[in-house]
Legacy VTK file of the C-alpha trace (Angstrom):
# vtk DataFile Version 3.0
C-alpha trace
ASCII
DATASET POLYDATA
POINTS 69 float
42.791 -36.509 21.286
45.635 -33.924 20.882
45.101 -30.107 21.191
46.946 -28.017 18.999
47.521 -24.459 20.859
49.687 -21.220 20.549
49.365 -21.613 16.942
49.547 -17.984 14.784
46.500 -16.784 13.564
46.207 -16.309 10.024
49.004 -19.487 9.474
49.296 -22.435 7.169
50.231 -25.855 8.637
50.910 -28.581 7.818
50.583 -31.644 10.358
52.018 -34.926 10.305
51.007 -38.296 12.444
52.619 -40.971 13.622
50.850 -43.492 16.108
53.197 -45.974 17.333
52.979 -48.483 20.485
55.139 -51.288 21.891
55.021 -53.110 18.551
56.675 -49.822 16.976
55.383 -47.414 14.604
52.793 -46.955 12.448
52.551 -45.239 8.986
53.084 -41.427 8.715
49.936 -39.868 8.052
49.920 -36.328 6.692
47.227 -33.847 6.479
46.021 -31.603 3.818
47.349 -27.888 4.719
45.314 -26.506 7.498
45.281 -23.099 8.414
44.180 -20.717 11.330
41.470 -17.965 11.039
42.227 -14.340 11.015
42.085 -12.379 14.072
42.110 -8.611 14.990
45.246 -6.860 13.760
47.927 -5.782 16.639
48.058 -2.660 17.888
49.046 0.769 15.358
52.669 2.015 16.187
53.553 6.055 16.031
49.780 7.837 16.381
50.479 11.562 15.505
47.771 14.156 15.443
48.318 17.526 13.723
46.842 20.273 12.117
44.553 20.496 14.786
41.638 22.764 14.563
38.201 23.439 16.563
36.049 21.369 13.891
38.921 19.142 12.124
42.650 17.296 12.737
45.249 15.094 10.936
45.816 11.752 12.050
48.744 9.499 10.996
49.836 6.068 11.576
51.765 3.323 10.544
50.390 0.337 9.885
50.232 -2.957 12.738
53.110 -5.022 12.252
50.595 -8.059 12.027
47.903 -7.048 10.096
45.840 -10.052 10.114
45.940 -10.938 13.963
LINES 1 70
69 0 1 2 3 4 5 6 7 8 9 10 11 12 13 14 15 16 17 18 19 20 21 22 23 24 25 26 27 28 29 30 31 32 33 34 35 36 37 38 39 40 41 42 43 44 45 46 47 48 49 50 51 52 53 54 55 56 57 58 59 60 61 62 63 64 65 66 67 68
């Protein structure tokens, strides 16, 4: 069994086999297109606050550069 890690979330792969031995190797196998799941989006870059009242404010940000994890 191989483990596939560090992989990007949200990604489309495609994966190719190839079993060989001493006899040499087999036939290339390839997958369907896998993909990973989504994860939480990164972190929001330039929080600003203004207009700042006793009851209300303004908040701004721009969006996480990786949206979908």
């Amino acid at each position: 069994m191989v483990i596939l890690d560090n992989l990007i979330p949200f990604t489309t792969y495609k994966i190719m086999i190839n079993a060989f031995n001493i006899n040499g190797d087999g036939l290339l196998h390839e997958t369907d297109l896998v993909g990973t799941y989504e994860d939480v989006p990164g972190p929001i870059d330039q929080l600003t606050f203004s207009y700042v009242t006793f009851n209300s404010l303004q908040i701004e940000w721009q969006a996480p550069k990786s949206l979908n994890g």
